[in-house]
C-alpha positions as CSV (number, residue, x, y, z in Angstrom):
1,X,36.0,-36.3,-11.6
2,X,34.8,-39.9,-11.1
3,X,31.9,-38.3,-9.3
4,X,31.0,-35.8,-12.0
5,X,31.1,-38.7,-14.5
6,X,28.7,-40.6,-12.4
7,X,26.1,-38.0,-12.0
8,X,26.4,-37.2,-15.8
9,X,25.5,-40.8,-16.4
10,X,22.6,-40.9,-13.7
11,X,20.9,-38.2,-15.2
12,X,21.0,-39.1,-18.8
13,X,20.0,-42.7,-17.9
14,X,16.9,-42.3,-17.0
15,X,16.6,-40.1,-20.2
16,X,17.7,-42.8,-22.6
17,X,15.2,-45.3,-20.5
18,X,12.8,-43.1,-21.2
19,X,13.6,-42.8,-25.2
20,X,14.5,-46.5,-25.5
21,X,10.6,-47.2,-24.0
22,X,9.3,-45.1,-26.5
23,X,11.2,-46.4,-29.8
24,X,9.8,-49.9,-28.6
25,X,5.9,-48.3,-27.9
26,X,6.5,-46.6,-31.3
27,X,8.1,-49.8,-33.3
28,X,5.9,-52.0,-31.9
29,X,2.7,-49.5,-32.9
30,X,3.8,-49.3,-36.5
31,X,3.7,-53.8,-36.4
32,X,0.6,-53.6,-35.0
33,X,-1.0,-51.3,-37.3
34,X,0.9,-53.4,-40.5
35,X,-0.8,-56.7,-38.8
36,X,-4.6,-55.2,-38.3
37,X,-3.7,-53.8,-41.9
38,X,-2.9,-57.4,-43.1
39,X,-5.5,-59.2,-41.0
40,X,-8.2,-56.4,-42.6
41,X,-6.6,-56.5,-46.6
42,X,-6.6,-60.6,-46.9
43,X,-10.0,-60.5,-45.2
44,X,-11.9,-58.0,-47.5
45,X,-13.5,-59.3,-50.6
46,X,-14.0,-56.1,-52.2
47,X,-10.8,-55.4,-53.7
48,X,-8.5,-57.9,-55.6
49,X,-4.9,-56.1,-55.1
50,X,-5.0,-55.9,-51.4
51,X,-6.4,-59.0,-50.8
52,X,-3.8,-60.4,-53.1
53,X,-1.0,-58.2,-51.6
54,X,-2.0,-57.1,-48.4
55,X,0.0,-54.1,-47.0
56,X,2.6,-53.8,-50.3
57,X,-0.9,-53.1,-52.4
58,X,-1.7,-49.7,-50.5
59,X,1.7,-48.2,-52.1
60,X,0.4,-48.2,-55.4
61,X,-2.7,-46.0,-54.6
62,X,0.0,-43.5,-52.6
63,X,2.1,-43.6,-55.4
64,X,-1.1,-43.1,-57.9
65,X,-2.2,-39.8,-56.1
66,X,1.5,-38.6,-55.8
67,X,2.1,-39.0,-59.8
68,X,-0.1,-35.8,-60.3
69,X,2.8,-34.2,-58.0
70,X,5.9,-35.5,-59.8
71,X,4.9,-35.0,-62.8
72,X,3.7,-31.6,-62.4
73,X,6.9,-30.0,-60.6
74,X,9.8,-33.3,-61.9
75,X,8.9,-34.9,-65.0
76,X,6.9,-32.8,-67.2
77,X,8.7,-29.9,-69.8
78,X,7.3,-26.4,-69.8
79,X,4.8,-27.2,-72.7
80,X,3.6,-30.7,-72.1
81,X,1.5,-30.7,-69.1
82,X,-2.4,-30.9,-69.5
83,X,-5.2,-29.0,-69.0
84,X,-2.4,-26.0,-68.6
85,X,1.2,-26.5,-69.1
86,X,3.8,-25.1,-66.4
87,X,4.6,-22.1,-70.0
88,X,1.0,-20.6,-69.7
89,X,1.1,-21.0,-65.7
90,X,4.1,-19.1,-65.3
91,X,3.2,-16.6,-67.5
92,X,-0.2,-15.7,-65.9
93,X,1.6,-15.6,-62.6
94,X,4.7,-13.3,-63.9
95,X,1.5,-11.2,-65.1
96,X,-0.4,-11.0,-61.9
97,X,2.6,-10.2,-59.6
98,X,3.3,-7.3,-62.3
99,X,7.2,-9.1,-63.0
100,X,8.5,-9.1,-65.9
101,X,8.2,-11.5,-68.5
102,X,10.4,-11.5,-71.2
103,X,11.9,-15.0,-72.1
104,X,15.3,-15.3,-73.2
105,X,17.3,-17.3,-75.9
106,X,14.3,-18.9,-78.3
107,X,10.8,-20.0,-77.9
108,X,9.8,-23.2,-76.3
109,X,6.6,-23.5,-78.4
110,X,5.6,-26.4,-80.9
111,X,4.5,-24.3,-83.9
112,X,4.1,-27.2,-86.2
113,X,1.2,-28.5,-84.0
114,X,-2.4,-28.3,-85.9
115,X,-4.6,-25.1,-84.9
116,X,-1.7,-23.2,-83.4
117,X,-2.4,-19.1,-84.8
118,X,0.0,-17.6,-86.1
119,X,0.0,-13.4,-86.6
120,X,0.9,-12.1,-89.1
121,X,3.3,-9.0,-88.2
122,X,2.9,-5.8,-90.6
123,X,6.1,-4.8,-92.0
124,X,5.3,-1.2,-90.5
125,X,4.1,-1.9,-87.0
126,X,2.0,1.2,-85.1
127,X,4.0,3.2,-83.0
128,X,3.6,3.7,-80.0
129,X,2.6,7.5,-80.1
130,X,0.5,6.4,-82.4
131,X,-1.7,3.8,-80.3
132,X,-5.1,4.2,-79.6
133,X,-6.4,3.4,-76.2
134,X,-9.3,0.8,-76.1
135,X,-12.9,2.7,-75.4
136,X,-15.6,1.3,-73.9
137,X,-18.2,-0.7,-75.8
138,X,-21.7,-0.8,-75.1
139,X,-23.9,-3.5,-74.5
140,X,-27.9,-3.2,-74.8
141,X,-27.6,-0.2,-77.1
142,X,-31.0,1.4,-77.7
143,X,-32.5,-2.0,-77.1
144,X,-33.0,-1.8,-72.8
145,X,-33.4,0.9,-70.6
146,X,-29.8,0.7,-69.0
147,X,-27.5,-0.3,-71.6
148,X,-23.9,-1.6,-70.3
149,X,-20.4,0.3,-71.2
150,X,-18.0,-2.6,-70.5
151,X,-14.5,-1.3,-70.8
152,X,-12.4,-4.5,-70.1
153,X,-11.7,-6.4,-73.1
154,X,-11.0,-9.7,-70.6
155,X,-13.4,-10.5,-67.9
156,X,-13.8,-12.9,-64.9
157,X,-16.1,-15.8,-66.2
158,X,-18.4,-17.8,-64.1
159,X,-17.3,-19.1,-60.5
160,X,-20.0,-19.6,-57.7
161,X,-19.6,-18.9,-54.3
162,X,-20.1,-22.7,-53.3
163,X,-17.5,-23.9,-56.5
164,X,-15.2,-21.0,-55.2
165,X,-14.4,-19.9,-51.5
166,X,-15.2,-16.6,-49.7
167,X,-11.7,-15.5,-50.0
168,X,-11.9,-15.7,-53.8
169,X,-14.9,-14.6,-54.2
170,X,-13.6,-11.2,-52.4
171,X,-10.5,-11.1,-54.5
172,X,-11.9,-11.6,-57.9
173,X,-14.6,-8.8,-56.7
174,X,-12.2,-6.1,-55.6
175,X,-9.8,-6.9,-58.3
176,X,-12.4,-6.8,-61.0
177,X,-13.0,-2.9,-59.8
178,X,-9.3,-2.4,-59.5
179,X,-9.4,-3.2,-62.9
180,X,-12.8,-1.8,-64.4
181,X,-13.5,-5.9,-65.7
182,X,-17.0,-7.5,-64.6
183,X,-17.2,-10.2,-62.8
184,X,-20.0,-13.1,-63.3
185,X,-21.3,-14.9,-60.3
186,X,-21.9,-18.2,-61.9
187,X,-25.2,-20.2,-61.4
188,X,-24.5,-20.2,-57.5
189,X,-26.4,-16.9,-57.2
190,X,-25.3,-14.0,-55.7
191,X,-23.7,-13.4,-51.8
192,X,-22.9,-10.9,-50.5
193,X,-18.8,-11.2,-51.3
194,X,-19.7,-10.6,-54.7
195,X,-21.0,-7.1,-54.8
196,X,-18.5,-6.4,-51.2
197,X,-15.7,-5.8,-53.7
198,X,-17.4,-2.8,-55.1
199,X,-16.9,-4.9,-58.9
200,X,-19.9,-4.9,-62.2
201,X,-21.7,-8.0,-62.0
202,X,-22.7,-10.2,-64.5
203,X,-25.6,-12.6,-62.9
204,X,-25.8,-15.7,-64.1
205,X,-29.3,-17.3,-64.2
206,X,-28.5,-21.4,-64.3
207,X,-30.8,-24.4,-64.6
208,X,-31.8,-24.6,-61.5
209,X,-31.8,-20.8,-60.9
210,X,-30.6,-20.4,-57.8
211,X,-31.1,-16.9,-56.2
212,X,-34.4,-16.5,-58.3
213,X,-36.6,-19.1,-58.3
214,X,-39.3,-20.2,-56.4
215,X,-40.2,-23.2,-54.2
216,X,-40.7,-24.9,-57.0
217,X,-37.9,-24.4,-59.1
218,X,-39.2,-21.6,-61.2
219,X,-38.3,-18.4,-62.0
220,X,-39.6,-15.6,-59.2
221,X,-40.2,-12.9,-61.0
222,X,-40.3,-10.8,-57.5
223,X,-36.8,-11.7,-56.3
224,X,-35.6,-11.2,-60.2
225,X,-36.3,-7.6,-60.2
226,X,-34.7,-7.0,-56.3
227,X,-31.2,-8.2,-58.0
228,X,-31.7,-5.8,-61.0
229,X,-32.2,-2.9,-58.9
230,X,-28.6,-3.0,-57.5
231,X,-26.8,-0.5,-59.7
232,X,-23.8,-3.2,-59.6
233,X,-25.6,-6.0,-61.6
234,X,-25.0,-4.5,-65.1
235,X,-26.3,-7.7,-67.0
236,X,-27.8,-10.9,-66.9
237,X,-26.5,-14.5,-68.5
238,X,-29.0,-17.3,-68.7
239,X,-26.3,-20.4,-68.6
240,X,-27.9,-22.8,-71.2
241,X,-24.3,-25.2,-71.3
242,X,-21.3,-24.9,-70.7
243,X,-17.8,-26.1,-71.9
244,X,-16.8,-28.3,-69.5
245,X,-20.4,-30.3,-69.0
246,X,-22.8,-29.6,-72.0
247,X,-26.1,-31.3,-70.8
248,X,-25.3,-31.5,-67.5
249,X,-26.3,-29.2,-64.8
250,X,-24.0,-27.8,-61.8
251,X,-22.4,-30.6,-60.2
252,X,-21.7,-28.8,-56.2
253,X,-20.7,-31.9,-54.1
254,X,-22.1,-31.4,-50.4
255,X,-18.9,-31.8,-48.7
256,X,-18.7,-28.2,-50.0
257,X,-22.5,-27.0,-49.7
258,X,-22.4,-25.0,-46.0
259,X,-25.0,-23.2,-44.4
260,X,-24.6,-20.1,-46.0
261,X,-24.4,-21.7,-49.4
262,X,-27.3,-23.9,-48.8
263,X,-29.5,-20.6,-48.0
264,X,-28.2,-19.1,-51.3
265,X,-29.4,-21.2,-53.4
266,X,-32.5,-22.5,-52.0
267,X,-31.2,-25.8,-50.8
268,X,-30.2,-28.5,-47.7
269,X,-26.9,-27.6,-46.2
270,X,-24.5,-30.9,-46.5
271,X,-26.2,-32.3,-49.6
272,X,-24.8,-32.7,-53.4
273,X,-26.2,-29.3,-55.1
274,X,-27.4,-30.9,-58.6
275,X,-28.6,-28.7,-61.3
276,X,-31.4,-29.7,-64.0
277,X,-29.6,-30.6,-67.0
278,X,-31.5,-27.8,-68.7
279,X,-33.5,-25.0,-67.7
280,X,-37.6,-26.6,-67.7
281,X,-39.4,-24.1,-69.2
282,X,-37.0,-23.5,-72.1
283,X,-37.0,-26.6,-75.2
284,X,-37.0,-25.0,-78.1
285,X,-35.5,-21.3,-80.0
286,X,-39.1,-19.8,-79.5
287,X,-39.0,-20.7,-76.0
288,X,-35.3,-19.1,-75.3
289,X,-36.4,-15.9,-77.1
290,X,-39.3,-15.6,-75.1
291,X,-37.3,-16.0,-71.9
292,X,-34.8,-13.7,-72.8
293,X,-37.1,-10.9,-73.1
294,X,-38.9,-11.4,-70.2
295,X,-35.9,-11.4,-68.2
296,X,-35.1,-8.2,-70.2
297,X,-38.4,-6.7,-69.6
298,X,-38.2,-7.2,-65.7
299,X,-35.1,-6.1,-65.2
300,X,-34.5,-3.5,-68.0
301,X,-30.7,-4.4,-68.0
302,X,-28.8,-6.4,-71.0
303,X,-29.7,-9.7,-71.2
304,X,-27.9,-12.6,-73.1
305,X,-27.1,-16.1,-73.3
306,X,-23.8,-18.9,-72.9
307,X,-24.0,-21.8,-74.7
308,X,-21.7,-24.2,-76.3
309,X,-21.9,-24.8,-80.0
310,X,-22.4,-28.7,-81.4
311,X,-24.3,-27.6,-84.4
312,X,-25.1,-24.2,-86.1
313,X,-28.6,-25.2,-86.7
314,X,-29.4,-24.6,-83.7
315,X,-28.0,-21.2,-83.5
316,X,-29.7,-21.3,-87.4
317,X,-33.3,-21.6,-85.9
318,X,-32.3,-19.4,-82.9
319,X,-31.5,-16.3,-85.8
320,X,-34.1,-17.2,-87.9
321,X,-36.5,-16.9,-84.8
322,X,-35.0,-13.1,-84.1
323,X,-35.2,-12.0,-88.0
324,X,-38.9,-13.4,-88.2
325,X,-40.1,-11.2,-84.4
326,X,-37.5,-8.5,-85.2
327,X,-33.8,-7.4,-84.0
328,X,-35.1,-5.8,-80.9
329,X,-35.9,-9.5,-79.7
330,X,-32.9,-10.6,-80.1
331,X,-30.4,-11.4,-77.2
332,X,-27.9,-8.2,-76.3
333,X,-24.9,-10.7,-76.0
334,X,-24.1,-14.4,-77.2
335,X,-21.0,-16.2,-74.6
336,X,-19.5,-19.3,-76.8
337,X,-18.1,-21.6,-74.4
338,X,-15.6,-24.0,-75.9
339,X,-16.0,-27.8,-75.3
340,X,-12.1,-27.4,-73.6
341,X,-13.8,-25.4,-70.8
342,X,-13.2,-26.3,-67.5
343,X,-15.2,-26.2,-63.8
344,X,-15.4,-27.5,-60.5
345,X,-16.7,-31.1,-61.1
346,X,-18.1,-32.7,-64.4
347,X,-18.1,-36.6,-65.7
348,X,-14.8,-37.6,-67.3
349,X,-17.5,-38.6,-70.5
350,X,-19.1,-35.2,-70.9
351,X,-15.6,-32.8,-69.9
352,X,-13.4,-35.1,-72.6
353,X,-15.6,-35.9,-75.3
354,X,-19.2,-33.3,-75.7
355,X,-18.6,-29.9,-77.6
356,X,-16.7,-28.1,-80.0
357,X,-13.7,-26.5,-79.2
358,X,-13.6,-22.7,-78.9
359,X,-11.0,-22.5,-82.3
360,X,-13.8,-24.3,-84.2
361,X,-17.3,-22.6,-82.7
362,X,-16.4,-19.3,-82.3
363,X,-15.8,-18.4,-86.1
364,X,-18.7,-20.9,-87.0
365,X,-21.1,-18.5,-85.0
366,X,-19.4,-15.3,-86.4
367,X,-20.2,-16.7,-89.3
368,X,-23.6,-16.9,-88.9
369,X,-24.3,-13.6,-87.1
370,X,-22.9,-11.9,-90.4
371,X,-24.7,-14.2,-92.9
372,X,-28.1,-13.1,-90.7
373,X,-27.1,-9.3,-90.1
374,X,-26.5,-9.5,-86.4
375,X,-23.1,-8.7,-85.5
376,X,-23.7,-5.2,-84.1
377,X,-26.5,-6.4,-82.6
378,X,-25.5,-9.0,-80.9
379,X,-22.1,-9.1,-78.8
380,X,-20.0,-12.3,-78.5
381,X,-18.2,-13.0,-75.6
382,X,-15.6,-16.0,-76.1
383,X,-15.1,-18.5,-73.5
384,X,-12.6,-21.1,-73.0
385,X,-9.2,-21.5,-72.1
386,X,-8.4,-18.2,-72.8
387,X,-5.5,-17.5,-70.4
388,X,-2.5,-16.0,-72.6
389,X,-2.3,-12.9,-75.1
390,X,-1.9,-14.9,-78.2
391,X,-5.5,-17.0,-77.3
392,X,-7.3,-13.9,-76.5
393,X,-6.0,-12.0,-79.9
394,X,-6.8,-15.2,-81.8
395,X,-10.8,-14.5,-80.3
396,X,-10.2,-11.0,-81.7
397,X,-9.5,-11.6,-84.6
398,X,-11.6,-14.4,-85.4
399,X,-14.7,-12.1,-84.1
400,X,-15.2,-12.0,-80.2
401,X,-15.9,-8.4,-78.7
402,X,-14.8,-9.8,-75.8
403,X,-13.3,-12.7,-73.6
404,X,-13.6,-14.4,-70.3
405,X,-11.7,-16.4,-68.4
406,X,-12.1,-18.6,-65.2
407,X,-9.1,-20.8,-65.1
408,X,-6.4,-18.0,-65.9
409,X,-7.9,-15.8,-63.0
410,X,-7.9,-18.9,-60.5
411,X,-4.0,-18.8,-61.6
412,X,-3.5,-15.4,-60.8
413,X,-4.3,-15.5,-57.5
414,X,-2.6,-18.6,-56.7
415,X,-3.9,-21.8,-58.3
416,X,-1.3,-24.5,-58.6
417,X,-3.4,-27.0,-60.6
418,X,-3.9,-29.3,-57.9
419,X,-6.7,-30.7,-59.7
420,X,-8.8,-30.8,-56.4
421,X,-11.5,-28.7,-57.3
422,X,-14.3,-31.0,-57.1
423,X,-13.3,-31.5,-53.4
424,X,-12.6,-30.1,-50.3
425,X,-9.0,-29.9,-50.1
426,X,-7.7,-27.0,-52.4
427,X,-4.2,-26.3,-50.5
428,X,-4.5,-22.7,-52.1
429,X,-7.7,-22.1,-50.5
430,X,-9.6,-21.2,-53.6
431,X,-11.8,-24.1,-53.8
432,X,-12.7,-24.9,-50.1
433,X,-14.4,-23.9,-47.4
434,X,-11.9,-25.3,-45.0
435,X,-11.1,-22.4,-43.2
436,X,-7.5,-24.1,-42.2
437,X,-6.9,-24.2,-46.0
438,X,-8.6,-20.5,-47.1
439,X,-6.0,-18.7,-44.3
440,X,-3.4,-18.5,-46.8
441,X,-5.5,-16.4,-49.5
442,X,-5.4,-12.9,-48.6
443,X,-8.1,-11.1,-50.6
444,X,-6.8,-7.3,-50.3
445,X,-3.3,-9.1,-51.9
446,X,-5.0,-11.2,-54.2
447,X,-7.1,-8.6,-55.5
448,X,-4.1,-6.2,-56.9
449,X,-2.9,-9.5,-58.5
450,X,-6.1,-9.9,-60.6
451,X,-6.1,-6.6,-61.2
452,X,-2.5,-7.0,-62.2
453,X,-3.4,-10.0,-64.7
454,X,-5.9,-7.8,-66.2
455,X,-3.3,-4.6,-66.9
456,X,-0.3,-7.0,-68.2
457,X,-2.8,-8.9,-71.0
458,X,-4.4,-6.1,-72.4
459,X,-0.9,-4.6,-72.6
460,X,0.3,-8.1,-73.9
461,X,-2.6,-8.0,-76.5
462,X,-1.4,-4.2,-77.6
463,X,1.9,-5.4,-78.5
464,X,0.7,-8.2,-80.2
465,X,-2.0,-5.5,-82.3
466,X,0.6,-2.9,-82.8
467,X,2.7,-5.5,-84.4
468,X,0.0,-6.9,-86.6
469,X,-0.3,-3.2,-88.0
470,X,-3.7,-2.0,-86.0
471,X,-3.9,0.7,-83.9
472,X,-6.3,-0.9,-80.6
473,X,-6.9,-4.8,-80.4
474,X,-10.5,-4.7,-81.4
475,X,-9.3,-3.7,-85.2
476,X,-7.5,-7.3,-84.9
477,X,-9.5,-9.3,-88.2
478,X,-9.0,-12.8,-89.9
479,X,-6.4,-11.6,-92.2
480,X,-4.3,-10.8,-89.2
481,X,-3.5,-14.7,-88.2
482,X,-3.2,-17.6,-90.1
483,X,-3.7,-21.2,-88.9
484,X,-1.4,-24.0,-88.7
485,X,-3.1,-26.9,-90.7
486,X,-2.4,-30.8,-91.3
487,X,0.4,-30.4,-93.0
488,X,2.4,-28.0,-90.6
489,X,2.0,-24.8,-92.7
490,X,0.1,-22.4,-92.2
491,X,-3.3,-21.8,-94.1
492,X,-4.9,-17.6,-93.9
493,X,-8.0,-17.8,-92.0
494,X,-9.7,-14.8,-94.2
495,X,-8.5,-16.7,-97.2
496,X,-8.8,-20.0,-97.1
497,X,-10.9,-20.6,-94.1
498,X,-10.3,-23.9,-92.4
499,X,-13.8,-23.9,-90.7
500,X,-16.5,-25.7,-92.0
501,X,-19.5,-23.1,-92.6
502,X,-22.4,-25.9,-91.6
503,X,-22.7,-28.4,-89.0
C-alpha cells in the first residue's frame, strides 16, 4: 500500500511542479504588464486620467464601452432604449422568424408622448372576406419606355456593398425576390451580390456616383446605359441627402474599403471612401430637372430623387420648375428621408441636429404635390425609421405610396444594435468584411427571414386598415389617425392639421 501511495505522489509531483511554475510565470506576467502599464500611463503627457491614475484610469474606458452592453440587455425597459428600443426590436424579429406576436396583459406604450398616431378604429371594421388584396402600382406611367409595377408596399432602402457585407448583401437580394420587394443598392454602386439574388433593383446614383462616373468624377453616360440594360434594374434614385447626414456625402471608412469595393466604386483599396457633399453638376431646381431627364432619357427606366426636407421652398421652386416645362419633366418618384434616418457613419452634429423628421416632412411635401397637381404624377416613397406596422400605416395615411426601410431589415436578419457600424467589428456580420465575423450570417436563412419581415408587416398593416374601416392599406387617409399633441390629446390630422403648410 505504502508503495502505491508513493508512486501516486511521484507522479503527481512533478505535475503540480509543473503548475506551481506556471501560476508564478503567469502572476509574475500580469505584474509585469501592470508595471510597463504604470511606467508608460505616468509617463505620457497626452492624457490627464492615466497620467493621474495610472493603471485604475483604463477601467473607466472598459467600463464606458461596456455601458452600451448593460444597458442594452440589464438596465433599459422595453420602450426606452434609443435609436430602437428592445419593443420594436423584438417585434421585427418575431416577424422575420414568422413567430407569433401577440402580446399579452396591456400595452407597454407611452401614448401621451407628443407625435405618437393614433387610428382611429371604424365601428364596423372590414371583414375579412371582404378584404381586398394590394395590386401592383406603377411607376413611370406613360412618362418612360419601361414603366415599373412595384407590388411591395415596404421595400429595402439604401445599403452599399462596402457599408454592408457580402453575406447581407445576398440575403436582402434573395429575400427581396422571395418577397416581390425591390431592393436599392445605395450609392456604393452595384456588385455583383446584388443582382445574384435574382431581386428588382433600385440603383442609386450618389454624389460621387460610383459605378457611373468617369475618371473625373462625372457621370459616364456609356457605363449608365450598360446598368439600365439589365432587366433587374427597374429604376434609378439620384441620392441628393439623406436622413442621417444632409450635406454630407458617404462617409466609408477604409478599414472597410477592400479590393473588390475599391474597384466598384472607382477608388484606392484601404482608403476612407468620401463622397462630395453634393452631386457637382447639380445647384439649383433647373439643374436637378435637367439631370433627371437625362438619366431618364438614357436609360428609359423610372427615374426619381431622395432628399430630406428643411424647407418647402425648395421643393416650391423644384414644382414650379416642372409646371413651367411641363408634367412629363417631372421626376417619376420623390423618396423623403426623415432627419431620424440612420447609416453607417455620419458626424454626431449632422445625424442629431440637420433635417426634419419624417412625421413633420412627409405631409409638408404631400402638401405641396396636391396644391401643384402632382400627386399621381409623382410617387412618394417615405423613408425613416419605418420599422413597425403602426409607422408604416401612419406614412399611408399621411400620403406615402410607399415605404422603405434600412434599419428594420438589418434587424431582421440579425442586427443586435451593436452600434458598430461605422467599423469593422459587427459581431452579426452585417457590417464587416471580417470573414471571422460574416461566418455566422447564412444568406439562404437570412433571406426567408426578410422575406418573412416583408409577409408579417403587410399582414400587420391589413389588420391595422381593416380595423380603420378600409378595405387594402393604400385607402388609409388623414382622417384615419389622429395625432397626439402638447397637451396629451389627440388632435385629427385631416381636421385640424398640426403641420405647418410653409417653411
Amino acid at each position: 500500500m505504502k508503495t502505491e501511495v508513493m508512486e501516486v505522489v511521484n507522479t503527481v509531483t512533478p505535475v503540480l511542479e509543473v503548475l506551481s511554475t506556471l501560476f508564478i510565470f503567469a502572476v509574475g506576467l500580469v505584474f509585469l504588464v501592470i508595471f510597463v502599464t504604470f511606467i508608460f500611463d505616468i509617463t505620457q503627457r497626452k492624457n490627464a486620467i492615466l497620467r493621474n491614475y495610472p493603471v485604475v484610469g483604463h477601467f473607466r474606458y472598459l467600463f464606458n464601452s461596456l455601458g452600451e452592453f448593460f444597458r442594452q440587455y440589464f438596465f433599459a425597459m422595453d420602450r426606452e432604449e434609443m435609436p430602437f428600443n428592445r419593443a420594436e426590436r423584438q417585434w421585427v424579429n418575431g416577424a422575420a422568424s414568422d413567430k407569433d406576436n401577440t402580446v399579452a396583459f396591456g400595452s407597454t406604450k407611452n401614448l401621451n408622448i407628443v407625435g405618437t398616431p393614433i387610428f382611429i378604429n371604424c365601428p364596423f371594421p372590414t371583414l375579412d372576406d371582404e378584404a381586398a388584396k394590394t395590386t401592383a402600382m406603377t411607376i413611370g406611367e406613360h412618362y418612360c419606355q419601361n414603366p415599373y409595377n412595384a407590388y411591395s408596399i415596404v421595400n429595402i432602402s439604401g445599403m452599399s456593398y462596402g457599408a454592408i457585407s457580402k453575406p447581407a448583401v445576398l440575403a436582402f437580394s434573395k429575400g427581396a425576390r422571395m418577397a416581390n420587394c425591390w431592393y436599392n443598392t445605395g450609392e456604393g454602386g452595384l456588385s455583383s451580390y446584388h443582382l445574384e439574388g435574382g431581386a428588382d433593383i433600385v440603383f442609386q446614383i450618389g454624389t460621387a456616383k460610383y459605378g457611373v462616373c468617369d475618371e473625373n468624377g462625372n457621370l459616364d453616360e456609356e457605363k449608365l446605359k450598360e446598368i439600365a440594360k439589365n432587366p433587374q434594374v427597374k429604376m434609378f434614385e439620384i441620392k441628393i441627402s439623406q436622413g442621417a447626414k444632409p450635406g454630407k456625402g458617404g462617409i466609408l471608412p477604409g478599414a472597410k474599403v477592400t479590393k473588390e469595393i475599391a474597384k466598384i466604386r472607382g477608388i484606392e483599396a484601404t482608403q476612407d471612401s468620401i463622397s462630395p457633399n453634393r452631386h457637382k453638376d447639380i445647384s439649383n431646381p433647373q439643374e436637378l430637372i435637367d439631370f433627371i431627364n437625362k438619366v431618364r432619357r438614357i436609360t428609359e427606366k423610372p427615374v426619381g430623387f431622395k432628399t430630406v426636407i428643411g424647407h418647402t421652398r425648395f421643393l416650391k421652386s423644384v414644382l414650379q420648375e416642372i409646371k413651367t416645362r411641363g408634367i412629363e419633366h417631372a421626376p417619376d418618384f420623390i423618396t423623403i428621408d426623415g432627419g431620424n434616418g440612420g447609416t453607417g457613419a455620419a458626424p454626431m452634429a449632422l445625424i442629431d441636429n440637420v433635417g426634419l423628421s419624417l412625421k413633420e416632412a412627409l405631409p409638408l411635401v404631400i402638401d405641396k404635390l396636391l396644391e401643384f397637381g402632382f400627386k399621381q404624377r409623382i410617387k412618394v416613397i417615405a423613408s425613416g425609421k419605418l420599422i413597425t406596422p403602426a409607422e408604416v400605416a401612419w406614412a399611408l395615411c399621411a400620403g406615402a405610396d410607399f415605404i422603405t426601410s434600412a434599419r428594420g431589415f438589418m434587424f431582421s436578419i440579425g442586427c443586435i444594435q451593436a452600434l458598430k457600424c461605422n467599423k469593422n467589428t459587427c459581431p452579426t456580420g452585417i457590417t464587416t468584411h471580417n470573414k471571422r465575423l460574416q461566418k455566422g450570417l447564412n444568406p439562404a436563412n437570412k433571406a426567408v427571414k426578410v422575406a418573412n419581415y416583408v409577409k408579417n408587416m403587410q399582414q400587420s398593416v391589413e389588420i391595422i386598415a381593416h380595423s380603420c374601416g378600409v378595405k387594402k392599406p393604400r385607402e388609409l387617409d388623414r382622417s384615419h389617425v389622429r395625432i397626439v399633441g402638447n397637451n396629451g390629446l389627440s388632435i385629427p390630422m385631416d381636421e385640424l392639421n398640426p403641420y405647418p403648410k410653409e417653411i
